[in-house]
py3Dmol code that shows the C-alpha trace and the ligand (Angstrom):
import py3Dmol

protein = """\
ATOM      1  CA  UNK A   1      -2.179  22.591  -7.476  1.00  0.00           C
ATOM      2  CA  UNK A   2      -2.272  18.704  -6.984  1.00  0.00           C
ATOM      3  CA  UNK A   3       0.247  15.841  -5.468  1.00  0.00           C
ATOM      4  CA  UNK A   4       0.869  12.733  -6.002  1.00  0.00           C
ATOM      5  CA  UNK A   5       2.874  10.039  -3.469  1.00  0.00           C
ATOM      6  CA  UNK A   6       3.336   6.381  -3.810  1.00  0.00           C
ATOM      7  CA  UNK A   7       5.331   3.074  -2.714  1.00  0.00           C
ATOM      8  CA  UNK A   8       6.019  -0.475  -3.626  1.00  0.00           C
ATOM      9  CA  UNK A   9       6.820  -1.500  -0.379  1.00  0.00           C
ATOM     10  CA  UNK A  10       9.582  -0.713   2.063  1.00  0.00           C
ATOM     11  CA  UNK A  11      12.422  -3.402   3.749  1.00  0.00           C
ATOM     12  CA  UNK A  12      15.755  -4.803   2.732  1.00  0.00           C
ATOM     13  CA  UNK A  13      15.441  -3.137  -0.467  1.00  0.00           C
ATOM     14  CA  UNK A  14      19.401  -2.592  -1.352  1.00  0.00           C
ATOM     15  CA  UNK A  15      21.610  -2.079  -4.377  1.00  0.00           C
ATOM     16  CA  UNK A  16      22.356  -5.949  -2.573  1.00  0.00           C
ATOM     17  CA  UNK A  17      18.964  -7.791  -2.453  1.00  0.00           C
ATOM     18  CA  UNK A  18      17.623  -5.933  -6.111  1.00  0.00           C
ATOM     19  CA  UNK A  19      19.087  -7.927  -8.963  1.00  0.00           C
ATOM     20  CA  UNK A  20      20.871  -5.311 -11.521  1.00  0.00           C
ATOM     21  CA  UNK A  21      18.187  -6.066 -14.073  1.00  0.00           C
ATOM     22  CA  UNK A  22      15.535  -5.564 -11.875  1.00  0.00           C
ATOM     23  CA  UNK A  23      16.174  -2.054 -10.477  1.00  0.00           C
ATOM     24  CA  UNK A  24      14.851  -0.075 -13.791  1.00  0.00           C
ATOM     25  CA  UNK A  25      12.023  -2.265 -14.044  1.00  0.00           C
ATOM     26  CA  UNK A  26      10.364  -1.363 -10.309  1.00  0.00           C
ATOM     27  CA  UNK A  27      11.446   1.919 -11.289  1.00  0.00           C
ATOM     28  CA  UNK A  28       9.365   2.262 -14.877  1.00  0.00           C
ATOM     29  CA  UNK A  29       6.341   0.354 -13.078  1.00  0.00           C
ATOM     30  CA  UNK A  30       6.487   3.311  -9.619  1.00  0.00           C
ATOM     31  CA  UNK A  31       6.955   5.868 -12.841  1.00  0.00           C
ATOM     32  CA  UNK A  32       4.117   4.491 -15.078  1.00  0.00           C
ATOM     33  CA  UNK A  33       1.602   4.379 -11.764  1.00  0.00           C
ATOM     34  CA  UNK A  34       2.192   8.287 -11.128  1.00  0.00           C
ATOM     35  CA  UNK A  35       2.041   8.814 -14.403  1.00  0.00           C
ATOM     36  CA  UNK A  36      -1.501   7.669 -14.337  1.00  0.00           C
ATOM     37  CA  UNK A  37      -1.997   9.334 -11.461  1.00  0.00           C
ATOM     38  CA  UNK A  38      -1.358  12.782 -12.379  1.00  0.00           C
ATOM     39  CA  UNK A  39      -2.941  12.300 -15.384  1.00  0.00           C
ATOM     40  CA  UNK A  40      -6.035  12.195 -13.845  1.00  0.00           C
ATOM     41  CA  UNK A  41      -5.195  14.735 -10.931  1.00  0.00           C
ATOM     42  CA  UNK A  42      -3.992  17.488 -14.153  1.00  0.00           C
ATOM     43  CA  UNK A  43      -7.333  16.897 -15.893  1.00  0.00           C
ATOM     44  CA  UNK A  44      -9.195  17.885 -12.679  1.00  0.00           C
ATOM     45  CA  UNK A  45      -9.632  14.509 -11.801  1.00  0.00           C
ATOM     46  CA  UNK A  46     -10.449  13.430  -7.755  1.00  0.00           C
ATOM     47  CA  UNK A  47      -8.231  12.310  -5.621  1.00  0.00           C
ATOM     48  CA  UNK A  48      -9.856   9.583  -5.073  1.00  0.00           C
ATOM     49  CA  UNK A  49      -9.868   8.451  -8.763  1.00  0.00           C
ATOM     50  CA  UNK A  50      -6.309   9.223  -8.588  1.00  0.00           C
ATOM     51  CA  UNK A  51      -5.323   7.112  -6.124  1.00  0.00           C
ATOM     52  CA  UNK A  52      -7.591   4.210  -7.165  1.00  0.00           C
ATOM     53  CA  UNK A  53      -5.253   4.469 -10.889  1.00  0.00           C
ATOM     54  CA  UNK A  54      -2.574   4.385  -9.457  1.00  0.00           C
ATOM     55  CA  UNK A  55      -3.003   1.548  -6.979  1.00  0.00           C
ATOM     56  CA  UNK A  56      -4.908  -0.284 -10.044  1.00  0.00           C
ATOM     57  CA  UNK A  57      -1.789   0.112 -11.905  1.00  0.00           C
ATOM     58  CA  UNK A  58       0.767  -1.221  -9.085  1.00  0.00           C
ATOM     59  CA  UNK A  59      -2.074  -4.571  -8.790  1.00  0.00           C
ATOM     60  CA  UNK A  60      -1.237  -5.166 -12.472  1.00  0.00           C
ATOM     61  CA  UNK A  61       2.134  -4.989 -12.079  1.00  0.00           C
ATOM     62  CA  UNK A  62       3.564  -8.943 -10.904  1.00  0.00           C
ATOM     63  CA  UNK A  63       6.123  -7.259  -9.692  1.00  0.00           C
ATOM     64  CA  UNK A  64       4.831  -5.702  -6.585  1.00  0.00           C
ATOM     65  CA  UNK A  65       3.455  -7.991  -3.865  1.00  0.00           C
ATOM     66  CA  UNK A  66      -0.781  -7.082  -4.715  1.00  0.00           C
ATOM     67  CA  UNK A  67      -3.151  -8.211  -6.964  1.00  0.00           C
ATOM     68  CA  UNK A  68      -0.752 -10.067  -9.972  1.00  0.00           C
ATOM     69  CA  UNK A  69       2.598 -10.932  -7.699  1.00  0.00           C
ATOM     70  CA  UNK A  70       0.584 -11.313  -4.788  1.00  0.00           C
ATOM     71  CA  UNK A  71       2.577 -13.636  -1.861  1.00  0.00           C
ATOM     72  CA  UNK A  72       0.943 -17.009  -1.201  1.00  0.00           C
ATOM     73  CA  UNK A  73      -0.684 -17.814   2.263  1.00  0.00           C
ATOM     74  CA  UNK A  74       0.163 -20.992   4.102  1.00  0.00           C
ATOM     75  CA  UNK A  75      -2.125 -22.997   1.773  1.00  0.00           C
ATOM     76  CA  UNK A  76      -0.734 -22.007  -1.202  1.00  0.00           C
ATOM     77  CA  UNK A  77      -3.415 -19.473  -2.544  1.00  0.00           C
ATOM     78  CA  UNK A  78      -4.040 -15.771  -2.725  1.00  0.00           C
ATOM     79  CA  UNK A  79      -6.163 -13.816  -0.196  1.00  0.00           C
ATOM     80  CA  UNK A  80      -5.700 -10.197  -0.677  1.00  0.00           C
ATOM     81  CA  UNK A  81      -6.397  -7.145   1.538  1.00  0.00           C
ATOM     82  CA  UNK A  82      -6.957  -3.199   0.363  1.00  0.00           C
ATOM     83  CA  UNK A  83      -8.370   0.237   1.397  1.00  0.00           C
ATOM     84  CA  UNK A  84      -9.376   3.246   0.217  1.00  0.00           C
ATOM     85  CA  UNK A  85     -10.151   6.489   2.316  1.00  0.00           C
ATOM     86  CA  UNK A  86     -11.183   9.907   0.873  1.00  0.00           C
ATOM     87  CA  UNK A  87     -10.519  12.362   2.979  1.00  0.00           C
ATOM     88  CA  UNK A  88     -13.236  14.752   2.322  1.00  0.00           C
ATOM     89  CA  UNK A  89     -15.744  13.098   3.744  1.00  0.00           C
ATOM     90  CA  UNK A  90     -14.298  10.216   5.723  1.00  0.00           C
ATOM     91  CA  UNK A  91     -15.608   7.922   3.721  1.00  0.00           C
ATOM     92  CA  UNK A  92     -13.605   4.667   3.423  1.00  0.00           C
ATOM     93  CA  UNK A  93     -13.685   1.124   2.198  1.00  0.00           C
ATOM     94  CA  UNK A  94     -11.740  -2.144   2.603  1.00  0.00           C
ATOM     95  CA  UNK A  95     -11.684  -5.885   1.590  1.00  0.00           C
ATOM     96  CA  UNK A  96      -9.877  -8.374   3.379  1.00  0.00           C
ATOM     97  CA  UNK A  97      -8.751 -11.773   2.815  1.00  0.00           C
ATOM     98  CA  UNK A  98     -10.485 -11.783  -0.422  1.00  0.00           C
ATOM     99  CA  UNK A  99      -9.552 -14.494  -3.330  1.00  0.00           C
ATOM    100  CA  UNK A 100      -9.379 -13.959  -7.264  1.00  0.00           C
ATOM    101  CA  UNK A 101     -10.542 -10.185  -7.147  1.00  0.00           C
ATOM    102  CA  UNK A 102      -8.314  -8.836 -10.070  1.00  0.00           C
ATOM    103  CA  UNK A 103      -7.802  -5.208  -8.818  1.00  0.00           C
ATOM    104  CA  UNK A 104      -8.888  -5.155  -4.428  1.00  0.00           C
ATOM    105  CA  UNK A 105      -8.583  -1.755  -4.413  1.00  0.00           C
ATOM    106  CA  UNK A 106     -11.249  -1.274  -7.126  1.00  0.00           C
ATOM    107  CA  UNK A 107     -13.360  -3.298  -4.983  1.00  0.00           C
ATOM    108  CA  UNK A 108     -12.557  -1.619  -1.975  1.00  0.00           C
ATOM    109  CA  UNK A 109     -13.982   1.499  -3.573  1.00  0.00           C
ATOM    110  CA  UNK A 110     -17.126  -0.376  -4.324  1.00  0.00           C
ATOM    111  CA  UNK A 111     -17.405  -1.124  -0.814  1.00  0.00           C
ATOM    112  CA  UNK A 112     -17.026   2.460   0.184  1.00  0.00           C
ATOM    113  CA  UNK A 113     -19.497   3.809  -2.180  1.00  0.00           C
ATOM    114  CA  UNK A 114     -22.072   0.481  -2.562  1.00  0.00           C
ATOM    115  CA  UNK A 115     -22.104  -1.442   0.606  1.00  0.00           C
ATOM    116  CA  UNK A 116     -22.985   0.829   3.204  1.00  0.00           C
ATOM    117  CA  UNK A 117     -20.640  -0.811   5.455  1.00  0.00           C
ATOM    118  CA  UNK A 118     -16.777  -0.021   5.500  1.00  0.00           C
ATOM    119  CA  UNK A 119     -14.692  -3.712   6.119  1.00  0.00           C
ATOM    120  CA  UNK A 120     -15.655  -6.801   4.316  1.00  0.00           C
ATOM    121  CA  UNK A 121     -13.872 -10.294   4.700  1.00  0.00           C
ATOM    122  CA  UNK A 122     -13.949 -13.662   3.247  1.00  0.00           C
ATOM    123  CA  UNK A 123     -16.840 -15.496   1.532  1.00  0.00           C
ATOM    124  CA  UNK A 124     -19.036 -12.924   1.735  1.00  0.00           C
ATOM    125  CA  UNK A 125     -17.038 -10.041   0.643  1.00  0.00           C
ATOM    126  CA  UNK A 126     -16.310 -12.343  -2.522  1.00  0.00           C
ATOM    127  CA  UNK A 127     -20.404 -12.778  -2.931  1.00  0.00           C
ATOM    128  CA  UNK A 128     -20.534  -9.128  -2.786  1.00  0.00           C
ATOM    129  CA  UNK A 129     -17.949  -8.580  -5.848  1.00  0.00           C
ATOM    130  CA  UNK A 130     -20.197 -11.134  -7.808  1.00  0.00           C
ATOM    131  CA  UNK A 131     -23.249  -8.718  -7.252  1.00  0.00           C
ATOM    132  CA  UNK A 132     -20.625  -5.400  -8.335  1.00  0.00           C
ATOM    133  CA  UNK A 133     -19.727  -7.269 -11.445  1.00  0.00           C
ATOM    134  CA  UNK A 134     -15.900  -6.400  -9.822  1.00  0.00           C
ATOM    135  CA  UNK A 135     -13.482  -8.103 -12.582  1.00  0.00           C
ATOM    136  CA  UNK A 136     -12.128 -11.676 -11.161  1.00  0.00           C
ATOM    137  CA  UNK A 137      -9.123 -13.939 -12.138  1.00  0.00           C
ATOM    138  CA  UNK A 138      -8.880 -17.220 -12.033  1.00  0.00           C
ATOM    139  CA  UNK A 139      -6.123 -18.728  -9.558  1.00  0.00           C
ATOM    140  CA  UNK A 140      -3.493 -18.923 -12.325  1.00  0.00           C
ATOM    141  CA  UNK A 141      -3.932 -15.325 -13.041  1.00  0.00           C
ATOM    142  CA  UNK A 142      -1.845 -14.485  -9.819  1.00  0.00           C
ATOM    143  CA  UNK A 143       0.741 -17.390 -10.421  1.00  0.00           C
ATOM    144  CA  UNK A 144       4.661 -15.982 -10.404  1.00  0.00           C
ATOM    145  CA  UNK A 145       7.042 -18.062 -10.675  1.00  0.00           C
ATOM    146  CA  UNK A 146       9.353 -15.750  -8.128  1.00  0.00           C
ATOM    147  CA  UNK A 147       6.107 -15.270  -5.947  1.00  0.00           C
ATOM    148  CA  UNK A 148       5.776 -19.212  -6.077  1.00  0.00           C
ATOM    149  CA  UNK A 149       9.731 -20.113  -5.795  1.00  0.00           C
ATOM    150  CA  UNK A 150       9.218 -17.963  -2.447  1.00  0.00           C
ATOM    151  CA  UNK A 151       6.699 -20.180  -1.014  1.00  0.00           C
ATOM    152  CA  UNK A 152       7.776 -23.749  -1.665  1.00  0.00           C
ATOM    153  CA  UNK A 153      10.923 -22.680   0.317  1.00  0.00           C
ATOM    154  CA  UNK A 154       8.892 -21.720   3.729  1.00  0.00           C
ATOM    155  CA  UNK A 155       5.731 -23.409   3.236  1.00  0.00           C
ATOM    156  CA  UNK A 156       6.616 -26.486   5.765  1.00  0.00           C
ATOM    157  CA  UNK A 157       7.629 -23.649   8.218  1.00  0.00           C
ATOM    158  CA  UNK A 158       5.899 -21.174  10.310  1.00  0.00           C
ATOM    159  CA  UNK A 159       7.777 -18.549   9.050  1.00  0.00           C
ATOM    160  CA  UNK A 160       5.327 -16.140   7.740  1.00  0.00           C
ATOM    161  CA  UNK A 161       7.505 -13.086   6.918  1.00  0.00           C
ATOM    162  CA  UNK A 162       7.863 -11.330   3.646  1.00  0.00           C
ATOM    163  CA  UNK A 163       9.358 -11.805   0.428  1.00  0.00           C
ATOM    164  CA  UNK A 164      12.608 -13.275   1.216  1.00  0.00           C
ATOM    165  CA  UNK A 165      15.106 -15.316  -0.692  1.00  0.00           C
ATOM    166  CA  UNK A 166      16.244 -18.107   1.631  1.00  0.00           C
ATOM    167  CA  UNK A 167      15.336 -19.220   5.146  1.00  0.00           C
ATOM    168  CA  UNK A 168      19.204 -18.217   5.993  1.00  0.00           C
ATOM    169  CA  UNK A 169      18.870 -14.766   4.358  1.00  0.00           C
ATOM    170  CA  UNK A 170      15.292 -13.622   4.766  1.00  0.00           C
ATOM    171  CA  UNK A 171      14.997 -10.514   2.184  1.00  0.00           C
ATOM    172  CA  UNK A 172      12.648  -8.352   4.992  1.00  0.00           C
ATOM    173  CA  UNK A 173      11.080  -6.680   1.757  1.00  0.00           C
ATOM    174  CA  UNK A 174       7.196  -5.566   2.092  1.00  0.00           C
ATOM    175  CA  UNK A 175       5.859  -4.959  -1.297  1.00  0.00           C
ATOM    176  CA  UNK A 176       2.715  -4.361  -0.233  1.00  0.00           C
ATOM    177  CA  UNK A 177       1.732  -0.677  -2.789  1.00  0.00           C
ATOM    178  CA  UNK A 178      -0.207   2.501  -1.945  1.00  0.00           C
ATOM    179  CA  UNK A 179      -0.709   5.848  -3.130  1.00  0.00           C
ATOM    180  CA  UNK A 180      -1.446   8.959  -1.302  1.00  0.00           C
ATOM    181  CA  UNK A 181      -3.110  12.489  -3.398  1.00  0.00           C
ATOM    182  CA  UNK A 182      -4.217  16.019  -3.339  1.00  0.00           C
ATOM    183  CA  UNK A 183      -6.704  17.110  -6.312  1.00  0.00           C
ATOM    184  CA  UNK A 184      -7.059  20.355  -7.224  1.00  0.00           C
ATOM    185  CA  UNK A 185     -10.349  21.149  -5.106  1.00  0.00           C
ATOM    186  CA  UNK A 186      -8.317  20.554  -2.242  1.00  0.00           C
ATOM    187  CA  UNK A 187      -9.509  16.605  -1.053  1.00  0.00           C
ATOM    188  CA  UNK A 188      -6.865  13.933  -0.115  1.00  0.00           C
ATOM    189  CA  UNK A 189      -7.388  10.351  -0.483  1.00  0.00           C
ATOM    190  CA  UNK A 190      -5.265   7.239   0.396  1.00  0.00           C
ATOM    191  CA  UNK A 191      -5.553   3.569  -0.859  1.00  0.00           C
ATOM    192  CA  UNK A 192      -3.163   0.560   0.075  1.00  0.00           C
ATOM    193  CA  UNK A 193      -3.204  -3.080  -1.749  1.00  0.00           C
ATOM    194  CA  UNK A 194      -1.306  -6.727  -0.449  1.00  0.00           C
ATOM    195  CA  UNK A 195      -1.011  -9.611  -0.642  1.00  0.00           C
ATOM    196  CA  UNK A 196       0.176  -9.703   3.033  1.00  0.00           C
ATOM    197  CA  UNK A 197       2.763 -11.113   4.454  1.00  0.00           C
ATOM    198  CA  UNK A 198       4.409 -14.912   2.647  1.00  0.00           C
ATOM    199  CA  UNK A 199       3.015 -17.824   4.230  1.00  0.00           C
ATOM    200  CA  UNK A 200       0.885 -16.189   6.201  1.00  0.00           C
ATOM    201  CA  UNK A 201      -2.261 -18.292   7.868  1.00  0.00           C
ATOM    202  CA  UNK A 202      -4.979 -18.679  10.023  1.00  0.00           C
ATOM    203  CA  UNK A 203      -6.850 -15.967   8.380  1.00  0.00           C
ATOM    204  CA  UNK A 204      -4.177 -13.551   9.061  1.00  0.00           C
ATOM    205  CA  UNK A 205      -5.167 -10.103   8.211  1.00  0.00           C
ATOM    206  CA  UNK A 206      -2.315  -6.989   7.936  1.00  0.00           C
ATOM    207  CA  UNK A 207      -2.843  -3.585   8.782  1.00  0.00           C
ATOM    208  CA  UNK A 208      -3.504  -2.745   4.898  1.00  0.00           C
ATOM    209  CA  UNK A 209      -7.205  -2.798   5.102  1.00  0.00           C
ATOM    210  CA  UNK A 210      -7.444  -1.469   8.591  1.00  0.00           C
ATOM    211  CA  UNK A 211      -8.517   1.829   8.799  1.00  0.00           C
ATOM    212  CA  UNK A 212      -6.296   4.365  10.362  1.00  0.00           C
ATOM    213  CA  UNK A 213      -3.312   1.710  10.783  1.00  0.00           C
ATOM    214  CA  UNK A 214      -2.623   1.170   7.109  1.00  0.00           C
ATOM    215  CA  UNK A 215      -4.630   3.925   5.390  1.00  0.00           C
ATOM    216  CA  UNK A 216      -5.695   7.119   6.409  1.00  0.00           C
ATOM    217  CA  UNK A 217      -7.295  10.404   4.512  1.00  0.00           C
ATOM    218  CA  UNK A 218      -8.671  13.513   6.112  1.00  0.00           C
ATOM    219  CA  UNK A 219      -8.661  16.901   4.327  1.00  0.00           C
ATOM    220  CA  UNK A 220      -7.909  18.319   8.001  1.00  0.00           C
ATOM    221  CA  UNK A 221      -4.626  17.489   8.000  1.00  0.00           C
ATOM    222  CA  UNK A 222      -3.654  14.375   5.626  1.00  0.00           C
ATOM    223  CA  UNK A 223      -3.424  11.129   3.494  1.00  0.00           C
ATOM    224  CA  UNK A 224      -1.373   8.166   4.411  1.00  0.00           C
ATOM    225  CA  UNK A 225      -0.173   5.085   2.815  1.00  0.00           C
ATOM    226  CA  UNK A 226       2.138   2.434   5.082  1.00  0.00           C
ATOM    227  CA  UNK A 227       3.632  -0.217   3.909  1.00  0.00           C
ATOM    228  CA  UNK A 228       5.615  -2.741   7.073  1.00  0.00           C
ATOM    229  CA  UNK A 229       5.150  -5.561   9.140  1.00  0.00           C
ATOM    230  CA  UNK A 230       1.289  -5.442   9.646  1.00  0.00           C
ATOM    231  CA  UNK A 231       0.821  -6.670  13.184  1.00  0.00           C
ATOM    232  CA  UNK A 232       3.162  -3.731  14.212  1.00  0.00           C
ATOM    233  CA  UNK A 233       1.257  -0.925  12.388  1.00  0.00           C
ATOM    234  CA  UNK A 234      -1.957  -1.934  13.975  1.00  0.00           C
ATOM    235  CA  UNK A 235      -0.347  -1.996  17.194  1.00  0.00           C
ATOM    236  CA  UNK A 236       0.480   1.420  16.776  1.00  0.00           C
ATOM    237  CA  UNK A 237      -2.653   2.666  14.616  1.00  0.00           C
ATOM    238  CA  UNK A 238       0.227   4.156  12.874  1.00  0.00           C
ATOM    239  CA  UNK A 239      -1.806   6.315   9.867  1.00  0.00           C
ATOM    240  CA  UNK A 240      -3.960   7.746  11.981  1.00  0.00           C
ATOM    241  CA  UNK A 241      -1.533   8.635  14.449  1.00  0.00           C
ATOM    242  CA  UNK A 242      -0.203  10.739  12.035  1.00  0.00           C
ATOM    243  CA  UNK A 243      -3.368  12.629  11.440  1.00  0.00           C
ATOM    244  CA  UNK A 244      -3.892  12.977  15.399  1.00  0.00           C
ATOM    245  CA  UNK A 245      -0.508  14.767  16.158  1.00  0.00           C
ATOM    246  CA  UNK A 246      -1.042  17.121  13.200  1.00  0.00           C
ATOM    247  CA  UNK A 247      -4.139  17.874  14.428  1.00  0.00           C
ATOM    248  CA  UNK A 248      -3.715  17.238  17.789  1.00  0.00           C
ATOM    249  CA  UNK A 249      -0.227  18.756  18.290  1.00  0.00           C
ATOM    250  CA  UNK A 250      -0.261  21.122  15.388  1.00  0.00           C
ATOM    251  CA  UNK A 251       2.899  18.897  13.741  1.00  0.00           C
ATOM    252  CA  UNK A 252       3.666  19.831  10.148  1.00  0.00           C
ATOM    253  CA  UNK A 253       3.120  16.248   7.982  1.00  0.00           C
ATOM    254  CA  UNK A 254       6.906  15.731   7.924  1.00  0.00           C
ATOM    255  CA  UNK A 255       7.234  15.960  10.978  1.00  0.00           C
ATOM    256  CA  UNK A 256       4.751  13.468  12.500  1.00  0.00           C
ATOM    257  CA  UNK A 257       5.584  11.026   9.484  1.00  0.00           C
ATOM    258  CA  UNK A 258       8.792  11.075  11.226  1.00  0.00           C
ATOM    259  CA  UNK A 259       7.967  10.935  14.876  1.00  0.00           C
ATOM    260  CA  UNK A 260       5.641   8.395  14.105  1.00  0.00           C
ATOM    261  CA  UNK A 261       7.794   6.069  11.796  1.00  0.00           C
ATOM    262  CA  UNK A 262      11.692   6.513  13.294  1.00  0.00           C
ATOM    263  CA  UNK A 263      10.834   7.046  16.922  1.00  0.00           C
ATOM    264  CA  UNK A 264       7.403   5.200  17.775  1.00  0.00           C
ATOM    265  CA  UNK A 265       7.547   2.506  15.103  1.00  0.00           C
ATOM    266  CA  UNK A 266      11.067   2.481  15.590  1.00  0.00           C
ATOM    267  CA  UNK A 267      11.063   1.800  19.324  1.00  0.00           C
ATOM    268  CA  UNK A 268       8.570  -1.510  18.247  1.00  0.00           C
ATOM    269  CA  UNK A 269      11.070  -2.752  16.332  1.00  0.00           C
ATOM    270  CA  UNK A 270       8.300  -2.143  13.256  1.00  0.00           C
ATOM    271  CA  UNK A 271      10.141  -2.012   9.972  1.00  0.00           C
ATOM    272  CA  UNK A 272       8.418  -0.331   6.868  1.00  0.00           C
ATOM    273  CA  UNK A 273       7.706   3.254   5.888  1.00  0.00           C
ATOM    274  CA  UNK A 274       4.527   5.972   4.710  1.00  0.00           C
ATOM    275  CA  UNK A 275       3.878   8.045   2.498  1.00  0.00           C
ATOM    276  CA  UNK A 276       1.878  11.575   2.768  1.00  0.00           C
ATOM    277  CA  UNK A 277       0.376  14.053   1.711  1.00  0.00           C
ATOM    278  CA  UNK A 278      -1.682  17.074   3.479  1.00  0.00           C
ATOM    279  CA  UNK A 279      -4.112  19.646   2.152  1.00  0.00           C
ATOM    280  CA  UNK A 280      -0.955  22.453   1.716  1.00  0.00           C
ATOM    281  CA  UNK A 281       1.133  20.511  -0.855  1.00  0.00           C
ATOM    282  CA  UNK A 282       3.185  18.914   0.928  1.00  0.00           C
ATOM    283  CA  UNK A 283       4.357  15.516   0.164  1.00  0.00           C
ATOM    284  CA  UNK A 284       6.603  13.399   2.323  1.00  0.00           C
ATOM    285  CA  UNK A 285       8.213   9.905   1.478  1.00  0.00           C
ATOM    286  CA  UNK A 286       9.442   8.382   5.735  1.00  0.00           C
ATOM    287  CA  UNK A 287      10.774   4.959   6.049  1.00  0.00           C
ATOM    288  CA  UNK A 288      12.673   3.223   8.492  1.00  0.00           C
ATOM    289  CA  UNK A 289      13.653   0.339   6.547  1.00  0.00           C
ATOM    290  CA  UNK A 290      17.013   0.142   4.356  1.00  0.00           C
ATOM    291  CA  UNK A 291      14.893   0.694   1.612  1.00  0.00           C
ATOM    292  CA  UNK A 292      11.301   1.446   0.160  1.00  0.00           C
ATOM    293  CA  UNK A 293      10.279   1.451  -3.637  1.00  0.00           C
ATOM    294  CA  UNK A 294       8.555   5.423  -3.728  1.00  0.00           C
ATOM    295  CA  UNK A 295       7.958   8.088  -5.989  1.00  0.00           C
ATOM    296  CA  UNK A 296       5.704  11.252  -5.939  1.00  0.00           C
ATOM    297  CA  UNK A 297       4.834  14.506  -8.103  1.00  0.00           C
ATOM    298  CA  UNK A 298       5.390  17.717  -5.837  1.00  0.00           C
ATOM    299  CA  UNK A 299       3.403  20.412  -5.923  1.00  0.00           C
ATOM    300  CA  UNK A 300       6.036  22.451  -8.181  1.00  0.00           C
ATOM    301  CA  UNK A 301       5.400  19.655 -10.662  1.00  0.00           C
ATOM    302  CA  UNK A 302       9.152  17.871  -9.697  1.00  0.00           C
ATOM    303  CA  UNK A 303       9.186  14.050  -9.976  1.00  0.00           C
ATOM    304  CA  UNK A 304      11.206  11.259  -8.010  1.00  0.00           C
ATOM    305  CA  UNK A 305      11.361   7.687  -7.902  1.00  0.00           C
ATOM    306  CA  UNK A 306      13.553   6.270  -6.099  1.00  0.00           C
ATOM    307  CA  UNK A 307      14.271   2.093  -4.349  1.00  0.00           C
ATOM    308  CA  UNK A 308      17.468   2.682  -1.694  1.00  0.00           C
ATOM    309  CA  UNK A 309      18.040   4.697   1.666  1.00  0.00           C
ATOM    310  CA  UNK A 310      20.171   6.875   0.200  1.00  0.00           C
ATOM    311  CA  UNK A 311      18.892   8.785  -3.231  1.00  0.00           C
TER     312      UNK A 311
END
"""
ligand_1 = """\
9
LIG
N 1.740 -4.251 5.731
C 1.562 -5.464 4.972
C 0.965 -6.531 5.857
O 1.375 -6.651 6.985
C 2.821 -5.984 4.392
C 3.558 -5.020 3.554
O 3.543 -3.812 3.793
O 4.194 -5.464 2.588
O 0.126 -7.264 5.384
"""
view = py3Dmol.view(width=600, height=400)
view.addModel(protein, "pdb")
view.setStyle({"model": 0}, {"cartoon": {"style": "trace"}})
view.addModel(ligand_1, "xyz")
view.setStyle({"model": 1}, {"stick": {}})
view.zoomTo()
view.show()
């Protein structure tokens, strides 16, 4: 038996704010990322691996807001966060703020399982992925025009939100990606890759490389993937939180996916969503948002994808 879970991001994402055209393009890019995924997960494949593929495969994608599509910071340039967790051995790795890394959450894995540490930022975390041979990009690499359109609109403000359209309509959409599995020896792992949050500055850091706020894997009880307004999620550790009332409080995953994301996050006013998936099976998509790009393969074997609140 093995699972598969993973999101594009969760906000305004409506029949509204997606352009017609657009809608079966996030959807083929969610489908060819499980794909991947369970391709790996059906040949006996780890968890970990798993969730690295499919995560790798969301980065490519310019659609989603990590690695190619990444948002722009303040200054106009890329700095990207990510995190990886395997829940068999609480092991876990994360980069943040790093610049022209092509896939983070490749090199988030070599921290885990090279570094010896568990969070590196900045210059040196960038000195490190020399010494891994981790694949860079130059700057233009992570040009989009959309991405790019986005900034030059906000960039004189201190508006540092998300993707949005115009100052007057701000689209609230996090398209920050993650990826949540079981294998079939029974391990979860979790990974999560931004850009952060548009215009962002000052070094600003998101809960997506923060252990136990935007990631989370333990084969106790689960994996967890969150995508949301960062500063919120670390306020309320919200993966790990998760983990501690199913083990804690003996909550099914469902269950504290939902306590945790429509009544705690909820009451913060924190918009986004998770995704999960524990050591029994069971998979669960929770978002409190209008909208979050997610799809997963069940335990039976039954795919979804889907973008809106209501499918
Ligand atoms: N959580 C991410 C951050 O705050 C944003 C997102 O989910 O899109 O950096």
């Amino acid at each position: 038996m093995y699972t598969i879970a993973i999101h594009g991001g969760a906000g305004a994402v409506t029949k509204q704010t997606i352009l017609e055209e657009e809608d079966p393009k996030f959807r083929a890019g969610l489908k060819a990322a499980l794909h991947k995924a369970s391709g790996i997960l059906k040949n006996n494949g780890t968890a970990v691996d798993a969730v690295e593929a499919a995560v790798k495969c969301l980065e490519d994608n310019p659609l989603f807001n990590a690695g190619k599509g990444a948002v722009y910071t303040k200054k106009g340039i890329h700095e990207l966060d990510a995190s990886i967790m395997d829940g068999s051995n609480l092991q876990a790795g994360a980069v943040a703020g790093v610049r022209n890394v092509k896939n983070p959450i490749s090199f988030a894995r070599a921290v885990m399982e090279k570094s010896g540490h568990v969070l590196l930022s900045g210059k040196g975390a960038n000195d490190f992925a020399l010494k891994m041979k981790v694949e860079m990009e130059s700057d233009d690499y992570f040009y989009t025009k959309q991405r790019y359109d986005q900034w030059l609109k906000v960039r004189h403000t201190d508006f540092y939100h998300l993707d949005h359209i115009t100052e007057e309509m701000p689209e609230r959409k996090f398209g920050t990606v993650g990826a949540v599995a079981l294998d079939k020896h029974g391990n979860v792992a979790a990974a999560t890759s931004t850009g952060g949050m548009i215009n962002k500055q000052f070094g600003r850091i998101g809960d997506s490389p923060i252990i136990g706020a935007g990631v989370y894997a333990n084969n106790k009880t689960c994996a967890i993937s969150c995508t949301g307004h960062g500063e919120l999620f670390m306020r309320a550790v919200a993966a790990y939180d998760v983990s501690c009332l199913m083990e804690y409080k003996n909550l099914s995953l469902h269950d504290a996916m939902q306590k945790v994301v429509n009544e705690k996050l909820k009451a913060m006013h924190a918009e986004g969503g998770m995704i999960g998936v524990d050591a029994k099976g069971n998979v669960s998509l929770v978002f409190n948002a209008q909208g979050m790009h997610r799809g997963s393969i069940d335990a039976k074997g039954v795919e979804y994808v889907a973008l809106y609140g209501d499918e």
